[in-house]
C-alpha atoms as one frame of an Amber mdcrd trajectory, in Angstrom:
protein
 152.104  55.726-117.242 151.508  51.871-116.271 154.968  49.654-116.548 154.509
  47.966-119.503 154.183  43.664-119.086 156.868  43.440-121.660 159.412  44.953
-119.474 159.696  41.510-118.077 161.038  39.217-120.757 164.280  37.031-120.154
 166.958  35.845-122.127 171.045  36.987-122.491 174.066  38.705-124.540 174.435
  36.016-127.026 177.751  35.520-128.767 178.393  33.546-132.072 180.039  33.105
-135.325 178.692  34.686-139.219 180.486  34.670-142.088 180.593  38.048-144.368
 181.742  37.607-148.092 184.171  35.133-146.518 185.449  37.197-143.221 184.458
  35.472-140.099 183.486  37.476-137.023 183.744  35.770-133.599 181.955  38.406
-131.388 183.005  35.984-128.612 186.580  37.096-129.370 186.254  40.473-130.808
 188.616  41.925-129.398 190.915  39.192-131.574 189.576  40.768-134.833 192.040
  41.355-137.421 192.114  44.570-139.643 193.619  42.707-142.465 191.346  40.353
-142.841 188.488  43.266-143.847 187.295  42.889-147.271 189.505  44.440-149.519
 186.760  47.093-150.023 188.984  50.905-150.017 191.752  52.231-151.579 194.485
  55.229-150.859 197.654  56.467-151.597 198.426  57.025-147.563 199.084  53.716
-146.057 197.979  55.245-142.126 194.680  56.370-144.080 194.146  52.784-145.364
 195.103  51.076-142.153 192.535  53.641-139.855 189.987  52.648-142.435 190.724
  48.827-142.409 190.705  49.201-138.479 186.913  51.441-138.577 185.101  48.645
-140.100 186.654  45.586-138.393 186.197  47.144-134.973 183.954  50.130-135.181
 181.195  48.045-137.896 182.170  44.252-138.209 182.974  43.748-134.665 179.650
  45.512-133.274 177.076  42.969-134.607 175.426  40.395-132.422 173.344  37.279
-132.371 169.758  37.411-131.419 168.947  37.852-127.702 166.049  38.746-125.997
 164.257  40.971-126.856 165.998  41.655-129.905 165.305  38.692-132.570 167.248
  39.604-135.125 171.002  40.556-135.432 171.527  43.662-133.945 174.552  46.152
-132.965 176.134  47.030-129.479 177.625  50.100-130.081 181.266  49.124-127.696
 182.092  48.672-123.920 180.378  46.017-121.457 178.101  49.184-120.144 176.071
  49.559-123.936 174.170  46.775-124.001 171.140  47.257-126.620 170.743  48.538
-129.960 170.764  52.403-130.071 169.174  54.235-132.330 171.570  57.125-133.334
 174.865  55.078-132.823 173.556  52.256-135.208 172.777  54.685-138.134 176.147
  54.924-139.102 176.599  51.010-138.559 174.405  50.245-141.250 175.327  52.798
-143.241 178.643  51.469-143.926 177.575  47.724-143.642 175.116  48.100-146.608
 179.238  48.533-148.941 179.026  44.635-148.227 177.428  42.396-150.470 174.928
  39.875-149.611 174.040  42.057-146.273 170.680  42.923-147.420 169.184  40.668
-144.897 171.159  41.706-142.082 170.452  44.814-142.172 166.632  44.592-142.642
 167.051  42.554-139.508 168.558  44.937-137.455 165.747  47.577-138.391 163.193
  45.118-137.656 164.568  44.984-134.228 162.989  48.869-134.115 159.660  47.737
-135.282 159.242  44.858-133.337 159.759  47.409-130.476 157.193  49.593-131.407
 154.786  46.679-131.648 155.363  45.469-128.487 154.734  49.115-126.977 151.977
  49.638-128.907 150.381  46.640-126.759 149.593  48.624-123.557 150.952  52.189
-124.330 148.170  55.178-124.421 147.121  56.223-127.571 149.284  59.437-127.139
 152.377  57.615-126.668 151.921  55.186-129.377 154.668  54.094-132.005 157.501
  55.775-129.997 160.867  54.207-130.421 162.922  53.910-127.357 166.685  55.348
-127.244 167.856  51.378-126.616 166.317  48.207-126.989 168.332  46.902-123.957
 168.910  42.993-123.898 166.858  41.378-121.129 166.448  41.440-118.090 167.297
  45.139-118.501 164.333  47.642-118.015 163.018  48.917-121.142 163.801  52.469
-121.249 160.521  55.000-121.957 162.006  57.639-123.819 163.212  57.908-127.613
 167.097  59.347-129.435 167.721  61.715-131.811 165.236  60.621-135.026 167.955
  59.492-137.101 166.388  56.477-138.714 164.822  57.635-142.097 168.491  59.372
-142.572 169.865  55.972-142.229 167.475  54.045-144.090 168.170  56.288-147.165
 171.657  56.032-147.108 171.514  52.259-147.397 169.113  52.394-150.047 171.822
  54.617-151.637 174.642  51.936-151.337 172.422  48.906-151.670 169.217  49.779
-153.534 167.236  47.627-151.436 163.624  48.461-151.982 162.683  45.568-150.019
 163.870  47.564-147.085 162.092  50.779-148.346 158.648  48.234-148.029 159.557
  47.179-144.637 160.227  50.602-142.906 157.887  53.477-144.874 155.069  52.835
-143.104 156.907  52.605-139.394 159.107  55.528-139.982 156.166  57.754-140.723
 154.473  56.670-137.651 157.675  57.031-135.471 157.519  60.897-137.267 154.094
  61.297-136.177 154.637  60.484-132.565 157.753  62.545-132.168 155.432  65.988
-133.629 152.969  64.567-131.866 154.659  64.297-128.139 157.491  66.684-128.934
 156.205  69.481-130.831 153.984  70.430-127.979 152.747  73.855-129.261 152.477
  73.025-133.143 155.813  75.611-134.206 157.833  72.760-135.397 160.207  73.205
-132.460 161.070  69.750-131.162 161.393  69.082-126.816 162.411  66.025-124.883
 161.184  63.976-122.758 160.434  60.823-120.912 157.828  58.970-119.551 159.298
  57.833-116.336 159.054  61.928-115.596 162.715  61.424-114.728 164.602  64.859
-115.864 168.032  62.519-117.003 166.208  60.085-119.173 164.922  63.463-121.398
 168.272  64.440-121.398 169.040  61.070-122.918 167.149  62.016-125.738 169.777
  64.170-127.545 173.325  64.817-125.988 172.903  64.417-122.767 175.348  66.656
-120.819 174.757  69.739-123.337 175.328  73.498-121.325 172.029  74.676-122.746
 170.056  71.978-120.597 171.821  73.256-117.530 168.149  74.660-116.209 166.052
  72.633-117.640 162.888  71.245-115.686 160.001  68.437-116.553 156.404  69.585
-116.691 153.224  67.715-117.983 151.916  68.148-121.158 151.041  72.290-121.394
 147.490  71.278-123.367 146.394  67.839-122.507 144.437  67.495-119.286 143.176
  64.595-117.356 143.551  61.545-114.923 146.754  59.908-115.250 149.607  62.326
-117.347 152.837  63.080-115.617 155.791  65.519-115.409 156.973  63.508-118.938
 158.272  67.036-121.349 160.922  68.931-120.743 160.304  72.977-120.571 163.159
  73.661-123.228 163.183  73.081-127.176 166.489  72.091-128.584 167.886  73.355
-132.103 169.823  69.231-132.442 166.708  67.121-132.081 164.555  69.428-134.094
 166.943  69.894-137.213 167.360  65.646-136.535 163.607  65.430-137.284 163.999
  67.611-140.323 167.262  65.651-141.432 164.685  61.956-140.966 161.393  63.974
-142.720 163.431  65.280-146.077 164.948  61.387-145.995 161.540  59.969-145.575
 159.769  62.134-148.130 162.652  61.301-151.088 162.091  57.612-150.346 158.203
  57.733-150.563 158.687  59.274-153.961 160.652  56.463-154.731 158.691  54.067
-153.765 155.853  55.710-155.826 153.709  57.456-152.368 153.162  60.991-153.480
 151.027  61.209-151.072 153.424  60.673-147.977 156.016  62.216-149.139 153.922
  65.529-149.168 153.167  65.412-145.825 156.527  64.605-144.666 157.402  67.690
-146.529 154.904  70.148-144.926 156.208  68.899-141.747 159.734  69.418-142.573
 158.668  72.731-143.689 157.039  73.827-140.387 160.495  72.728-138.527 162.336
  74.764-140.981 160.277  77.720-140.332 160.059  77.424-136.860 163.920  77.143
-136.398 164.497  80.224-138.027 161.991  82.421-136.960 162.571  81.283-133.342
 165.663  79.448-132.630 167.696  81.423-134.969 170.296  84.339-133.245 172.053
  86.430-135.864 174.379  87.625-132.644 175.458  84.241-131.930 175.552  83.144
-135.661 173.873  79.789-134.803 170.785  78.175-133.627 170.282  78.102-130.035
 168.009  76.424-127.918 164.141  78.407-126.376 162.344  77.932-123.635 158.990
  75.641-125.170 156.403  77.910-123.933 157.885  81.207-123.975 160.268  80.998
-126.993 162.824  83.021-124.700 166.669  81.964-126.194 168.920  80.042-123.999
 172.823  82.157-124.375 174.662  79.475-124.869 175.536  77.639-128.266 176.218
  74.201-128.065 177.291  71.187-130.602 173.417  71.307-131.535 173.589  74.499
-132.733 175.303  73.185-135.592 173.348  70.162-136.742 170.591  72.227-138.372
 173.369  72.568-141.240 173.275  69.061-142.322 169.697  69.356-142.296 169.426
  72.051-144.648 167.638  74.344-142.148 169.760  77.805-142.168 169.182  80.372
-144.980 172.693  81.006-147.332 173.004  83.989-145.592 172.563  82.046-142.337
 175.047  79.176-143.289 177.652  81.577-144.203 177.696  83.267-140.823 177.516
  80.184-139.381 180.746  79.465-141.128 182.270  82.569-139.713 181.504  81.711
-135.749 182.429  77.875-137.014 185.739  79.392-137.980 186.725  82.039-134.857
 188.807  81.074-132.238 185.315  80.000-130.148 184.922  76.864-132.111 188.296
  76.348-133.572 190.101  74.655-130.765 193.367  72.332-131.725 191.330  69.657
-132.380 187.666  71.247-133.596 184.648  71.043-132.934 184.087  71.330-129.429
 180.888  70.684-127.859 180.150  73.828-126.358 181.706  77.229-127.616 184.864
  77.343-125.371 184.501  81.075-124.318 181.812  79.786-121.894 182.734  79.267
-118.475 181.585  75.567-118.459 183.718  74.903-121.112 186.538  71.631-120.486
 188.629  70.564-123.131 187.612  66.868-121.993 184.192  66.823-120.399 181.666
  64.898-121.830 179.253  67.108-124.470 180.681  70.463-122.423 183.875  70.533
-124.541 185.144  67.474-126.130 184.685  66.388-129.914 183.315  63.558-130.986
 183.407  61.803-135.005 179.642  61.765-136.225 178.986  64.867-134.923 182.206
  66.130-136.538 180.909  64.326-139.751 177.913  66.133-139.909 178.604  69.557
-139.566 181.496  68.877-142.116 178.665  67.323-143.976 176.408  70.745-143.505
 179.030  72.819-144.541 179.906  71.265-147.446 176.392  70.919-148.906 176.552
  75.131-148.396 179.442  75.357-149.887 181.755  75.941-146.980 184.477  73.261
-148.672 187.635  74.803-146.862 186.066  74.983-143.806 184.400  71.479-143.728
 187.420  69.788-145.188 189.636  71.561-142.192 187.495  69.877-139.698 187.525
  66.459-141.157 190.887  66.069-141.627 192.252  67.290-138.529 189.566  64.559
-137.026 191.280  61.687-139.326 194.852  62.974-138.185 193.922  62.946-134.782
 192.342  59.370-135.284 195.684  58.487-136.669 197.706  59.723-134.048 195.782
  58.697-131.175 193.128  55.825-131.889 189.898  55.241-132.706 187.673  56.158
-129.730 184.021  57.553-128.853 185.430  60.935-128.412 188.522  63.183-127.891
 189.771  65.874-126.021 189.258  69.251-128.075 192.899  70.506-126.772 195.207
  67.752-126.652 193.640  65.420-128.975 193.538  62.564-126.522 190.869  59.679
-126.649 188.460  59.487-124.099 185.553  56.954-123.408 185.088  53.821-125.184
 187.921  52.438-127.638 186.906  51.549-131.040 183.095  53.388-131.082 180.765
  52.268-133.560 180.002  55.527-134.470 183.280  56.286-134.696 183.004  54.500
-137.891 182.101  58.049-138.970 185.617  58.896-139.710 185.455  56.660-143.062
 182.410  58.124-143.918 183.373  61.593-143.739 186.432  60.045-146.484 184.046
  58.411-148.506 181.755  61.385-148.818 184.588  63.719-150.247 184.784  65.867
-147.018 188.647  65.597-146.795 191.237  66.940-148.839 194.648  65.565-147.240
 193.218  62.289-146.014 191.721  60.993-149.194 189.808  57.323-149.516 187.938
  55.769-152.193 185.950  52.397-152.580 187.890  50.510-154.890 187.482  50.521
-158.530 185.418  53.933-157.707 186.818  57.606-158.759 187.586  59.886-155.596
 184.284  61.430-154.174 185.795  65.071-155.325 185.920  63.801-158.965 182.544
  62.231-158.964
């Protein structure tokens, strides 16, 4: 694939001043920020659970939005450290998500999606007709190269839950039409063989930038190789899909079609949210008739044109929970393996099952624990009914927060943060509060009931 002429577009990291409902943020100076001065948006009866969550969304949300630069024209979010800079497309889900509590933030946040559509236009100027309407992983600020491969399809999810704090239907008008066509290229140049089981890839043919597209140091990609396209032929196509299917992406895509289908029905089109449905559907079923290992009590990831399973269950394995994907009976062994001594490490849940040899209590996706995902396996579990279980996770993820800082992830033994202090998706440990996961670390919005009364 050609090098696209937008790749070469200048501008800088802009830093600036904006006032929200009368807090200031100086991302010049962010590091400055001052819990107290959040809005006075949350209330608890457990002062260290009031001060984490006053902490979360100065540093974690507040603190992550930027001014406009190049290419990125409206405000958008750097998810922490000097090495992430861009807007991401999984990290910034769970920005917006707990931006949209603000009033008057409306705009801001339609802003920072448009930054994903103006991408997709200025692909769509030179790309193939394959490889049009992809959304890249990070719309890096200039000069950096734009990077040719997508993220975990998160953005329906996060569209809905703003429309479920804000009610913005505005927004719903702005992103129906470019989510479904961000959908259709990921079947399109991810489901490869039409089973609803979702690969990676990249276009640069480069076998790290697929692995980008989920969690990039997972065991189950260990072997994993880049081949062209197994049906299209001719002049031109490269080594740009990976040769494995992964159980995270393609419960992800299920998680973004069952978002994308309720909010067509709101917004009155039957019509897509029908075929987002049947889509959804075909994921479902191919994730349990192929991905699914009764053995391992989880999903695990195949080998694309085989279906052979790779032995080796990873933190993927567990996302097709918040999707909805696993049968009760499913779920509820899930549950069990969730709750053995494999997965229950001091601080749970690892990111790969710690009987496995590559298992480290701090290595990065090969056995440390990270919020979000944390947050959405709790968030699986509950929906199933696993309450005790989900409740055990999120808590001992706030305590550990609370002992040892907010940070991008943790080591799954000693509790220790590791990588960047003050993550924006990190922000994830409200959110797991706020959705009633807990049950020792409780936190409301004020003037609301508890989530577990509501």
């Amino acid at each position: 694939m050609k090098r696209r002429g937008f790749l070469k577009v200048t501008g800088g990291a802009a830093v600036g001043r904006m006032a929200f409902a009368g807090l200031v943020i100086d991302w010049a100076s962010a590091a400055e920020a001052d819990p107290a001065a959040v809005p006075d948006l949350f209330e608890s009866d457990n002062p260290e659970v009031l001060a984490l969550a006053q902490r979360v969304f100065a540093k974690c949300v507040l603190d992550k939005l930027r001014l406009p630069a190049e290419p990125l024209r409206h405000t958008w979010v750097q998810p922490g450290g000097p090495y992430y800079l861009g807007q991401w497309i999984w990290d910034t889900m769970f920005v917006v998500d707990l931006l949209s509590l603000l009033p008057d933030q409306r705009q801001v946040i339609r802003g920072i999606f448009q930054n994903y559509w103006d991408f997709q236009d200025r692909w769509n100027q030179d790309a193939p007709d394959h490889a049009r309407d992809m959304i890249t992983v990070a719309i890096k600020t200039a000069p950096q190269e734009v990077r040719q491969f997508s993220q975990i399809p998160i953005l329906a999810w996060g569209v809905e839950r703003v429309y479920q704090r804000n009610g913005d239907r505005e927004l719903l008008r702005q992103c129906l039409g470019r989510l479904e066509r961000f959908h259709d290229w990921y079947w399109r140049e991810r489901d490869l063989h039409g089973n609803g089981l979702i690969t990676l890839g990249a276009y640069t043919g480069k076998l790290q930038h697929a692995k980008w597209e989920t969690f990039d140091y997972e065991c189950n990609m260990d072997g994993m190789a880049m081949t062209v396209h197994p049906k299209r032929k001719g002049p031109g196509e490269g080594p740009w899909y990976a040769d494995l299917c992964v159980p995270g992406n393609t419960a992800y895509l299920i998680l973004g079609e069952r978002s994308l289908a309720r909010l067509a029905k709101i917004a009155g089109d039957q019509d897509m949210a029908a075929r987002r449905d049947l889509l959804a559907d075909k994921g479902v079923k191919g994730m349990r008739d192929h991905m699914w290992d009764e053995q391992a009590g989880t999903f695990l990831t195949v080998k694309r044109d085989t279906l052979e399973k790779i032995p080796v269950a990873t933190i993927g394995s567990w996302i097709p929970l918040a999707a909805g994907v696993p049968t009760e009976a499913m779920a509820k062994r899930m549950a069990e393996v969730l709750a053995s001594p494999a997965w229950q490490t001091p601080l749970p849940v690892p990111t790969v099952d710690r009987t496995d040899k590559r298992w480290k209590s701090s290595a990065f996706w090969r056995g440390d624990v990270w919020p979000p995902t944390n947050y959405q396996i709790a968030s699986g579990l509950a929906a199933y009914g696993h309450k005790d279980l989900a409740a055990d996770i999120a808590d001992k993820t706030i305590a550990n927060a609370i002992k040892n800082g907010i940070s991008e992830h943790y080591d799954s033994v000693t509790g220790k943060a590791l990588g960047v202090p003050d993550y924006c998706m990190s922000s994830t440990l409200v959110t797991m509060m706020l959705d009633g996961l807990t049950k020792k670390h409780l936190l409301r919005l004020r003037g609301q009931r508890p989530a577990h009364d509501r």
